[in-house]
C-alpha positions as CSV (number, residue, x, y, z in Angstrom):
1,X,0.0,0.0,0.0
2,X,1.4,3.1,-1.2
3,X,2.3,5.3,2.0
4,X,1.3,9.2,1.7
5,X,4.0,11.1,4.0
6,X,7.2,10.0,5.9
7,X,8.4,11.9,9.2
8,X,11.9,11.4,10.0
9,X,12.3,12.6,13.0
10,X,16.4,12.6,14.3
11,X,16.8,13.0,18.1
12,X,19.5,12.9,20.7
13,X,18.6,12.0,23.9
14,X,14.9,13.5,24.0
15,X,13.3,10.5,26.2
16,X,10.7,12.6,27.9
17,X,9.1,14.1,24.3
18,X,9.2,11.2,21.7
19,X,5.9,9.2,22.5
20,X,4.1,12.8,23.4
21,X,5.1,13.5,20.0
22,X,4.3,10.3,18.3
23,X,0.4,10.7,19.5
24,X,0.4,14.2,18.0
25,X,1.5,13.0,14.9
26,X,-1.0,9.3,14.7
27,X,-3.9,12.0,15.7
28,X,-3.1,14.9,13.1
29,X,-2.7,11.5,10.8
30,X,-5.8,10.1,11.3
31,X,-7.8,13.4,11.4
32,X,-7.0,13.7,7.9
33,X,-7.0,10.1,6.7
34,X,-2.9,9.7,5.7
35,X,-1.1,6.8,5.1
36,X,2.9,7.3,7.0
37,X,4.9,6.0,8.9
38,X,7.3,7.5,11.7
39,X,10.6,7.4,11.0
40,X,12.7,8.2,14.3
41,X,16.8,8.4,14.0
42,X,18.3,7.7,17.2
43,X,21.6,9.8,17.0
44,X,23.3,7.8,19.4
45,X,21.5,8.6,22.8
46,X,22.7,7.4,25.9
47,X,19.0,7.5,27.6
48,X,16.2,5.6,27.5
49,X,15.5,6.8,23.5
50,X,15.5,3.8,22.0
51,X,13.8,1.8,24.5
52,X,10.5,4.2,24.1
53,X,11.2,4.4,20.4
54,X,10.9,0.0,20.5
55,X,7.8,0.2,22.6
56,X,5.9,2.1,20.5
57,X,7.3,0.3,17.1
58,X,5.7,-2.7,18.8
59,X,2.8,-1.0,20.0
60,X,2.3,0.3,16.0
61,X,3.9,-0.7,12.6
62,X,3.8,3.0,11.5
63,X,6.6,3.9,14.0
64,X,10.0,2.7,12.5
65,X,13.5,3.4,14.0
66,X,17.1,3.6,13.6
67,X,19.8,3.3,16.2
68,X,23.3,4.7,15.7
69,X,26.0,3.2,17.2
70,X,27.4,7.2,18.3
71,X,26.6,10.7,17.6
72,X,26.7,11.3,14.1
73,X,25.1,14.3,13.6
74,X,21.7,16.1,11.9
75,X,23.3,15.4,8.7
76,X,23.8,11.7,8.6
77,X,20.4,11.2,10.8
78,X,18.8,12.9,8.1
79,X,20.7,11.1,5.1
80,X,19.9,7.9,6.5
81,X,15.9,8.4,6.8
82,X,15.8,9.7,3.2
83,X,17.0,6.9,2.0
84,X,15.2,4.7,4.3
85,X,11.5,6.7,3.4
86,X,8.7,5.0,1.8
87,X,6.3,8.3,1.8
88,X,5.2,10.6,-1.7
89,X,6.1,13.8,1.0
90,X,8.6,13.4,3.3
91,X,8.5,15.9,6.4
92,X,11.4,16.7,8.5
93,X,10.7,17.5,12.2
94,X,13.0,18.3,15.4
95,X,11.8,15.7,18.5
96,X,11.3,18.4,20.9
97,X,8.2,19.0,20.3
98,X,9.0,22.9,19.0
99,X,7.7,21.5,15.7
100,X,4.0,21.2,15.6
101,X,2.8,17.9,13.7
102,X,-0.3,20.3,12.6
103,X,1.3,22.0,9.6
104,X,1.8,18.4,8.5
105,X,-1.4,19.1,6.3
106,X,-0.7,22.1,4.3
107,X,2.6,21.5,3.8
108,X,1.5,18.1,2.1
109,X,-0.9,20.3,0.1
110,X,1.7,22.8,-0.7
111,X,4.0,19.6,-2.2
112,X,1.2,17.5,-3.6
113,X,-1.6,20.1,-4.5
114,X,0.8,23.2,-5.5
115,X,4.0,21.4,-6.9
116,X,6.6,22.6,-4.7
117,X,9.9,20.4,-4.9
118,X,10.3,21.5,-1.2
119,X,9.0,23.6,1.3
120,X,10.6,25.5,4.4
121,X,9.3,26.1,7.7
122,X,9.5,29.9,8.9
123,X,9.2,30.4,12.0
124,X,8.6,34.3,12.4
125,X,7.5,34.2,15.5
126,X,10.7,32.5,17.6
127,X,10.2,31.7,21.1
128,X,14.5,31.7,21.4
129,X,16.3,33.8,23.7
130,X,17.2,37.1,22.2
131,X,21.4,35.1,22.0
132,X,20.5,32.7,19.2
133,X,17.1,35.3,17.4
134,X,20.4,37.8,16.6
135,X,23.0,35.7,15.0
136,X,20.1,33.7,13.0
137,X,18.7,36.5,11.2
138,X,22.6,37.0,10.4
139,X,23.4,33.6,9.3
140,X,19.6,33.4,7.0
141,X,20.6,37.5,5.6
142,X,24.1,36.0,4.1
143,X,23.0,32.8,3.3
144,X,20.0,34.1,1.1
145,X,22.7,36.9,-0.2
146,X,25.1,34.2,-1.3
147,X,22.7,31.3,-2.4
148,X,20.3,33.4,-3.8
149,X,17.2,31.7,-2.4
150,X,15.0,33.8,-0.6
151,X,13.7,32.2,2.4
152,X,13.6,33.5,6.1
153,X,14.8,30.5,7.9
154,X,16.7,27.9,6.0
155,X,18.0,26.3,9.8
156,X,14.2,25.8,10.6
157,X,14.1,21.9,10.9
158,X,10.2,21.8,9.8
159,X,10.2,20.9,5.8
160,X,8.2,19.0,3.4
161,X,9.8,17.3,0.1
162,X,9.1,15.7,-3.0
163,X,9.5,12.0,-3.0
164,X,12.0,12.8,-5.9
165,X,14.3,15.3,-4.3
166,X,15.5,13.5,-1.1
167,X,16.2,10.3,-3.2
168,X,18.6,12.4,-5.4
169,X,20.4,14.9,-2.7
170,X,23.6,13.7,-0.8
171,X,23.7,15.3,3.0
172,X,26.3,14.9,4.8
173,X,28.6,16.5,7.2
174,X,26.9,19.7,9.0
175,X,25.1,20.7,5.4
176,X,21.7,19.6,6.9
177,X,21.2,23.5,7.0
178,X,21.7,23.6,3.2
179,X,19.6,21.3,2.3
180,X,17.0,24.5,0.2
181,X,20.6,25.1,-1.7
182,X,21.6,21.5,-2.4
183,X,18.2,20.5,-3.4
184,X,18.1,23.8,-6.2
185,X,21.8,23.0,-6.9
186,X,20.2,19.6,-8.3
187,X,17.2,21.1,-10.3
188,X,14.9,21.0,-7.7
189,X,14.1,24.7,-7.9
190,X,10.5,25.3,-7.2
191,X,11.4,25.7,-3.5
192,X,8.6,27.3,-0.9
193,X,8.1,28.4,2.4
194,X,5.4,28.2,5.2
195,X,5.1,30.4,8.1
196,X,5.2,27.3,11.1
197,X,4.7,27.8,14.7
198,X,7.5,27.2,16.9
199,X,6.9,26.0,20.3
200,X,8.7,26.7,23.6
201,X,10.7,23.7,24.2
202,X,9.0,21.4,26.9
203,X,11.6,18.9,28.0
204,X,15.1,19.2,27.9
205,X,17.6,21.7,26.5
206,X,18.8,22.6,22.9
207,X,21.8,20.7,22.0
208,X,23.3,23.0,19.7
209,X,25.6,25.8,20.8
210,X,26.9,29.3,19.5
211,X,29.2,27.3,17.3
212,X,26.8,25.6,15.0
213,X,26.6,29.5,13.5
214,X,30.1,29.5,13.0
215,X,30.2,26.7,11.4
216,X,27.2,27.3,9.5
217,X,29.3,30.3,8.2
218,X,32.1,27.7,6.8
219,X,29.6,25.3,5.7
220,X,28.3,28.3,3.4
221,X,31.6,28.8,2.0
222,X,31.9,25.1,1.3
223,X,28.8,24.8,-0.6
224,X,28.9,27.4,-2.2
225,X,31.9,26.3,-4.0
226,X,31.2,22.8,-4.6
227,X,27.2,23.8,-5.8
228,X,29.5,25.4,-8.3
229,X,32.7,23.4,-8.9
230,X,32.0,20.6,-8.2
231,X,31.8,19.0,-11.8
232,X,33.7,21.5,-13.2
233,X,36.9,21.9,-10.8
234,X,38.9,22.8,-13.6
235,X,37.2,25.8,-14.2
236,X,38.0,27.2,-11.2
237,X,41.3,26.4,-10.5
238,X,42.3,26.4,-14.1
239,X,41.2,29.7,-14.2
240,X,43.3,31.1,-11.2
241,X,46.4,29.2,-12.4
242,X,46.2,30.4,-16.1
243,X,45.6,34.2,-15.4
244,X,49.1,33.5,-12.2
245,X,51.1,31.6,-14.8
246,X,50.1,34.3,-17.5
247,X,51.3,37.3,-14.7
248,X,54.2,35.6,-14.3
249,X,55.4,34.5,-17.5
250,X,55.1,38.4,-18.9
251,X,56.6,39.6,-16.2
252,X,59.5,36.9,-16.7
253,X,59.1,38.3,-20.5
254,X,59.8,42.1,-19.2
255,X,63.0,41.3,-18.0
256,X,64.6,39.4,-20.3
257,X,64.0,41.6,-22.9
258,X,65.2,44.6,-20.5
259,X,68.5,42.2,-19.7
260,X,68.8,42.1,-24.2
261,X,67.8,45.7,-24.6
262,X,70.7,46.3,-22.3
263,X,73.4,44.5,-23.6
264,X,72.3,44.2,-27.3
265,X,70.7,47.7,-28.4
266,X,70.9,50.2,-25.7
267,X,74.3,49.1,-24.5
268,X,73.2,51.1,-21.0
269,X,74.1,48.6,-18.3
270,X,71.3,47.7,-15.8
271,X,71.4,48.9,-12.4
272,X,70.9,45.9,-10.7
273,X,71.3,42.5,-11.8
274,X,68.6,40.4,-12.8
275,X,68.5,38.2,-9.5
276,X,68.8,41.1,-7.6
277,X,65.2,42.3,-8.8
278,X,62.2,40.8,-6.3
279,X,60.2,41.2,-9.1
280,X,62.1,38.2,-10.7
281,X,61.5,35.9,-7.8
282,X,57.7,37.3,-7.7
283,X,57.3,36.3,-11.5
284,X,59.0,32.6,-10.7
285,X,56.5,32.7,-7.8
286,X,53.6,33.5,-9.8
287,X,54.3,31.0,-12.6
288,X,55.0,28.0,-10.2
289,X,51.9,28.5,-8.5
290,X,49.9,28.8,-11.7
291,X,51.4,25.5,-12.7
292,X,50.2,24.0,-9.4
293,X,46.7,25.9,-9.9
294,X,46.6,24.1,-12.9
295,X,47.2,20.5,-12.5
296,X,44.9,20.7,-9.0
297,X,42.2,21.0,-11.1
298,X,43.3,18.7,-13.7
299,X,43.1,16.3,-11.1
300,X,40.2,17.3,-9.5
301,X,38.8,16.8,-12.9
302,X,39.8,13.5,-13.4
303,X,38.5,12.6,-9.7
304,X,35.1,14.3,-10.2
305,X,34.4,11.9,-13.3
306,X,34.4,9.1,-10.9
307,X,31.4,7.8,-9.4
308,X,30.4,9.5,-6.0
309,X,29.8,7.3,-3.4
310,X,27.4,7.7,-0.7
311,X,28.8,7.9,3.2
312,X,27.6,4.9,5.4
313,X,27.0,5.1,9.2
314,X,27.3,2.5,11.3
315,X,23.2,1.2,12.4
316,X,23.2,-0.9,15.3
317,X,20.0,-1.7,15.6
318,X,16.7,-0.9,13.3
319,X,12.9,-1.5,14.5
320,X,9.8,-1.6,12.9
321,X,11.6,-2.9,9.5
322,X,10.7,-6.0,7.3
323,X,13.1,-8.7,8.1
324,X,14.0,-8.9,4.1
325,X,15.3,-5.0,4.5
């Protein structure tokens, strides 16, 4: 029986919110007669997470689960229930219950009904200390300046995709946040965005710190340059190394022909010896490095021609699984 949405759902040690948050999703389900299944990602917790998340796979055959043998990361919990996902829409959602399972509907309609490849929560309305509202609205103002897709929260873990698009996206690494720009990087372009509601967090505390923003900021560059390169690496490197080995060979040019001019046609003597001019070591400088520009991206050529494969993490345990899987 075809299945109408997946939830992947990755957590890290959120014990006292999983089965509050599995009812909320099975009621908005059945209030609106969908097919799914739950996927939860257990991130290597060292509580009582994957004990709850068995009980209620055995309790119901929608609930399905994942065990990690440590801490991966968002990233590879994410990866992992993509590929794993069975649903037409796939919805992302955080386990601490700050995501409400009631914009589960329209962002199905939005995917299904409008033909959005993907669509982005946006949570206006943040209930975050004033410490992580600042540096967000920084980290979403460059990434929209640099990426060019305009959406307000690309961090916001509440997002709906097309079957289509997370069978053909790679995540890995901390890119989870990048997801809107990896997706268009791979012709998945009609990209939307819902205002969500974001709840104050219940149980627990956030796991991320003031570094995931610096990192973000790295994680931008990064992107950003293989979106671009990646296929093409020659193009960038054999640009840089053409236009340094170009600098350097004229300037090479220059003085030679001043050192001829010298003792051939002008007969004036130079003032200072070839090797005693920097600008002769600058010009070797520039063309060595131009050489080395150059074959870089011949061989990142040759190495992006290769098949890609696809990182592996190391499962432990699964639940709720056919046997055959």
């Amino acid at each position: 029986m075809p299945i109408d949405i997946s939830v992947i759902i990755p957590l890290l040690n959120e014990e006292e919110s999983i089965k509050e948050l599995n009812d909320w999703i099975k009621k908005v389900m059945g209030d609106h007669h969908f097919s799914y299944e739950v996927l939860f990602i257990d991130d290597g917790s060292t509580d009582s997470s994957w004990k709850i998340i068995c009980g209620l796979s055995d309790a119901d055959t929608s609930v399905k689960g994942i065990k990690f043998n440590r801490n991966y990361g968002k990233s590879a919990a994410l990866q992992t229930g993509f590929r794993e996902s069975e649903g037409e829409v796939v919805i992302t959602m955080d386990a601490d219950l700050q995501d409400s399972p009631e914009e589960i509907p329209a962002l199905h309609k939005m995917v299904i009904e409008e033909g959005y490849d993907m669509v982005s929560g946006w949570k206006k309305k943040r209930r975050d200390p004033i410490s992580k509202k600042i540096p967000s609205k920084i980290f979403n103002f460059f990434t929209r300046m640099i990426s060019g897709i305009k959406l307000h929260d690309f961090n916001c873990g509440l997002k709906a995709y097309r079957r289509q698009v997370v069978k053909n996206i790679n995540v890995y690494g901390e890119m989870h946040r990048y997801i809107p720009v990896i997706a268009n990087w791979n012709g998945f372009s009609k990209i939307g965005e819902k205002q969500v509601e974001h709840q104050a967090r219940k149980y627990g505390s956030t796991k991320y710190g003031l570094e995931r923003f610096i990192n973000g900021f790295l994680d931008l560059i990064s992107i950003t340059f293989v979106s671009k390169f990646k296929r093409q690496p020659m193009h960038f490197f054999g640009t840089l190394g053409t236009l340094s080995f170009v600098f350097g060979f004229i300037l090479v040019a220059m003085i030679t022909w001043e050192k001829i001019d010298s003792i051939y046609f002008s007969k004036i003597p130079l003032k200072r010896d070839v090797i005693d001019q920097p600008i002769f070591f600058i010009s070797l400088v520039a063309i060595i490095i131009g050489m080395q520009l150059f074959l870089t991206g011949f061989l990142a050529e040759l190495m992006a021609m290769r098949s890609e494969s696809k990182l592996e993490y190391l499962v432990v345990d699964r639940k709720g699984f056919d046997p055959e899987e």
